[in-house]
FIKE-852838 format. One record per residue (C-alpha): z negated, y, x negated; residue in one letter. Coordinates in pm, whole numbers, plus 50000, padded with zeros to 5 digits. Example, Ala and Ser with C-alpha at 12.3 -4.5 7.8 and 13.67 -1.06 7.14 Angstrom:
2
492204955048770a 492864989448633s 
***
This chain:
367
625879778966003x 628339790865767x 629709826665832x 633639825965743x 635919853865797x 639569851065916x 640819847565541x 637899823865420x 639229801165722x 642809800865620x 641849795265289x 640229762065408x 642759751165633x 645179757665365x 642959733365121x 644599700465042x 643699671564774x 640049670664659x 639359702164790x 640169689465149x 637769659165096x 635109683664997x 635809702165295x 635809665065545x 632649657965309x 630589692165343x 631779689165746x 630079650965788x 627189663365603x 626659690465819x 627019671466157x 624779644666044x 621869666465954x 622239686266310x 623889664666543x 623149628966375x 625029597466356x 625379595066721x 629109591666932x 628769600867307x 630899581967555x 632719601067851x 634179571768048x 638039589868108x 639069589768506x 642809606168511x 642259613168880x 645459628968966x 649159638268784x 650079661669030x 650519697668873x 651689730869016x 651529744868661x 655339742468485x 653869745468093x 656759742767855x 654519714967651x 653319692067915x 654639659068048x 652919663068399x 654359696268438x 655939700968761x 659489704168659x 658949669568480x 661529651868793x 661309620168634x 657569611468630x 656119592168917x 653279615369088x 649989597569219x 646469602969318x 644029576069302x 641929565569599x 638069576069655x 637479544069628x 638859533669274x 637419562469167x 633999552669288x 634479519369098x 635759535768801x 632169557368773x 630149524268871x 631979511668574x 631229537268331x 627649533368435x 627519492668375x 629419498368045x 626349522867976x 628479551367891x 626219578068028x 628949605868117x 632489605768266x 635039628068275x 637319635968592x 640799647168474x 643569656768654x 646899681368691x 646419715468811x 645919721169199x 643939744569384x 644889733169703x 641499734269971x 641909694769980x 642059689669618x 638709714669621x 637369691469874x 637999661969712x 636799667569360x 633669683369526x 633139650969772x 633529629769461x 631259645169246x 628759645569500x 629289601869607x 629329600669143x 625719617969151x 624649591269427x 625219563869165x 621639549069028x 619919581669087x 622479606868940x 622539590568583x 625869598068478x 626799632468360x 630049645468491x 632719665668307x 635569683168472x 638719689168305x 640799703868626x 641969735568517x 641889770668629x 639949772868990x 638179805369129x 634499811769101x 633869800469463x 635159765869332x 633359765169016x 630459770869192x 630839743569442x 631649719469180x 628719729368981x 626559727569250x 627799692969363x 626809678469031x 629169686768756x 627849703968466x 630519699368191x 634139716468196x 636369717867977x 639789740968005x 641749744767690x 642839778967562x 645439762867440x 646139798067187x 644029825767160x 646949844367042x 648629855267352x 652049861567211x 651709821567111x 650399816367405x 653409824367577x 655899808467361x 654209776867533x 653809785967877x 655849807768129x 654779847068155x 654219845568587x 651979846868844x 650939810268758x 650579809968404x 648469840968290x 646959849267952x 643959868168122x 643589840768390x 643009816668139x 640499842467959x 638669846568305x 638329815768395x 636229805468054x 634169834468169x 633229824768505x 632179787368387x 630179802468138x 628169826668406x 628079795868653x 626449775268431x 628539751568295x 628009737767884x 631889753967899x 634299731167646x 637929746067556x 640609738567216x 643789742967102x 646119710467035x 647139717266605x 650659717866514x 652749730266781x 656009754966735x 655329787966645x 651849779666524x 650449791766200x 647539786665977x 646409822166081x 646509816866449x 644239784866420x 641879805666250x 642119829766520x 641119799366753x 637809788766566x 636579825866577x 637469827866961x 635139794867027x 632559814866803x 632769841166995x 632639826867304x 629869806267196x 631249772867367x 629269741767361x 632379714367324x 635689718667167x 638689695167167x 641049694166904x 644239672966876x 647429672066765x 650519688366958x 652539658467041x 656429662067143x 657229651567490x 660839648967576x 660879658167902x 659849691767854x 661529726667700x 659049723667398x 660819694667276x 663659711667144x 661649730066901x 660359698666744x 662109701766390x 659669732666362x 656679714366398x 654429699066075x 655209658666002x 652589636566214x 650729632565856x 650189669665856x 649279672466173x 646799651266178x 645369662665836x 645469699665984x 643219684566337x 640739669366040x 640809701365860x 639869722866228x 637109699266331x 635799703565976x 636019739266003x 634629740966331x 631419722266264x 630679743265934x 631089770466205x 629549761366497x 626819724166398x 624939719666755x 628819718866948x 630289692067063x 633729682566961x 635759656067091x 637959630766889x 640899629867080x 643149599167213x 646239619167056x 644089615366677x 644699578166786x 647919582866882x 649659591066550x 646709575866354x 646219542566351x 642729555266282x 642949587866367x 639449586866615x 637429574466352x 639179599866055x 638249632666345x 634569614066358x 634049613665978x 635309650365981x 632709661866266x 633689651066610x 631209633966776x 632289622467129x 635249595867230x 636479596967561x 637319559367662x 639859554267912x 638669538568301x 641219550068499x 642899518968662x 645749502168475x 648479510068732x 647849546668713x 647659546568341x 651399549868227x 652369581568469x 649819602668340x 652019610668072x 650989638467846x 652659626067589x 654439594667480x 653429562567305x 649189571967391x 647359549867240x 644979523567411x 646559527067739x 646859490167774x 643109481667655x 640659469667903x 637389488567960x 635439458067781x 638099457367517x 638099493667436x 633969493467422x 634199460867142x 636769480466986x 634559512066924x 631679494366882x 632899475566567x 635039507366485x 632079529266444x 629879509366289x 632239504866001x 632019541965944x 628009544065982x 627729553666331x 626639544566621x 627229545667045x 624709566567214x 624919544167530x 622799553567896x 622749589867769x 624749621067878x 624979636867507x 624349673367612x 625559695567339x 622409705867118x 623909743767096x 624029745367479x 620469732767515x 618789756567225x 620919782967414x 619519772967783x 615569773967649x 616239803967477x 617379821167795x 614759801768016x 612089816067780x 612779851767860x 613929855767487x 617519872967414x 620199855667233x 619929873866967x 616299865066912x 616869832366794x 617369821866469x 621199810366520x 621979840466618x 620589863066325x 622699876866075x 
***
């Protein structure tokens, strides 16, 4: 673990050239000798686009009039899991826009519960569904989910609000309490930033990576801010870095973050892919080490619309898995398949807790 203040971490986001590649190159080196060669699969189910939130960045926002709301069936999202499991993907991940709703609660609760039935409970299930109370946390957790991940999207709270409203729905602290209570209800808690929005600085990036230090997460995911047009954000786009800086900058934070953090998680996002021709396998080489293929049915695909132009929304599951397959191995790694890729910092931190030993105590956790 490499111990970098605030100015150290500028200093490497700032690096370009050769010192960049020795940063990617120190970062790859670092994953492979904790976390290995090995890419976990978390078969993607967008579940829902239906959002009370109104964030000034995102397409499914509810102001967004022109995008075609939907919820997909129990049923297709039963087949999606059964799917996941066939293509040996080990994990999937239930996505969807914000609601809180007791049905929605219900729902994702019932349909954890009918995932777990499927071959014994072998898939692993991450949540990605926003901020919820305790009470639903719980339930979720204790239905069979054990993965969530809810962006901080800026651990700068003046930021933060340049990219969401300041009212009752969009809250600063919320967002802060809500990591909390995963974290004391069990979950391996996941959160990010997207790199390049308005506003955003070198500094307040490096504010980021010491918040997920801090809060000791066991997954991060990192992508680049993309533009949507149909939201207030979009009018701020001449302010934001070229996509080739962007994406460089997303490299240059997964880097980071593994030097920081080597057991975690990190996701290479769709979005790398998105303004990248290779941008899943460029966030791999520079520390990410889980892919989140898409299973959500085809209809569905085009009105979840975070952003435009997202890549591989027309790929067929058995398409996408050839893809990565052959993808991966031409950068020396390799598909974990029929396993749920727990994050190795979550699991030293759950024995060292079961074993009646203090964080502190262990040897990740000494100065």
């Amino acid at each position: 673990m490499e111990a970098l203040d605030k100015d150290g971490i500028v200093a490497l986001l700032n690096s370009e050239g050769s010192e960049m590649e020795s940063l990617l190159q120190r970062a790859l080196e670092v994953k492979l000798s904790h976390v290995g060669n090995s890419v976990h699969l978390r078969g993607l189910i967008e579940y829902s686009n239906i959002c009370r939130k109104n964030c000034l960045y995102c397409g499914l926002r509810s102001g967004n009039r022109k995008l075609e709301r939907y919820c997909i069936s129990e049923e297709e999202v039963l087949s999606s899991a059964l799917l996941a499991h066939e293509l040996g993907y080990g994990s999937v991940a239930i996505q969807s826009g914000e609601r809180d709703d007791p049905e929605f609660v219900r729902s994702i609760e019932h349909l954890v519960r009918k995932i777990k039935e499927i071959d014994g409970g072998s898939l692993g299930i991450t949540l990605s569904l926003g901020e919820q109370s305790p009470e639903t946390y719980r339930r979720w957790f204790e239905a069979g989910a054990h993965r969530y991940l809810l962006r901080i999207e800026s651990s700068d709270e003046e930021l933060y609000y340049k990219i969401h409203h300041k009212d009752s729905l969009h809250s600063f602290r919320r967002r802060l309490d809500c990591l909390e209570s995963l974290e004391k209800t069990g979950y391996q808690v996941g959160t990010g930033v997207m790199v390049g929005l308005p506003f955003q600085r070198a500094d307040h990036l490096a504010s980021d990576l010491l918040f997920f230090k801090r809060m000791d997460v066991a997954m991060i995911g990192l992508g680049p801010y993309i533009p949507h047009p149909d939201t207030p954000l979009y009018r701020f786009r001449n302010l934001i870095p070229s996509p080739e800086k962007r994406m460089e900058m997303t490299l240059k934070m997964i880097a980071v973050a593994r030097l920081m953090m080597p057991g975690i998680n990190m996701v290479a996002a769709t979005a790398n892919q998105t303004i990248d021709p290779r941008g899943r396998e460029k966030a791999i080489a520079a520390g990410a080490n889980v892919i989140m293929p898409n299973l959500t049915p085809g209809e569905y695909r085009e009105n979840y619309f975070l952003y435009p132009d997202k890549a591989c929304v027309k790929d067929t599951p058995d398409q996408c898995q050839r893809c990565l397959d052959i993808r991966l191995a031409a950068i020396g790694h390799r598909i974990m398949y029929n396993e749920w890729g727990d994050s190795p910092a979550f699991l030293k931190k759950q024995a060292t807790r079961q074993n009646g030993c203090p964080e502190d105590c262990s040897a990740e956790h000494r100065p």
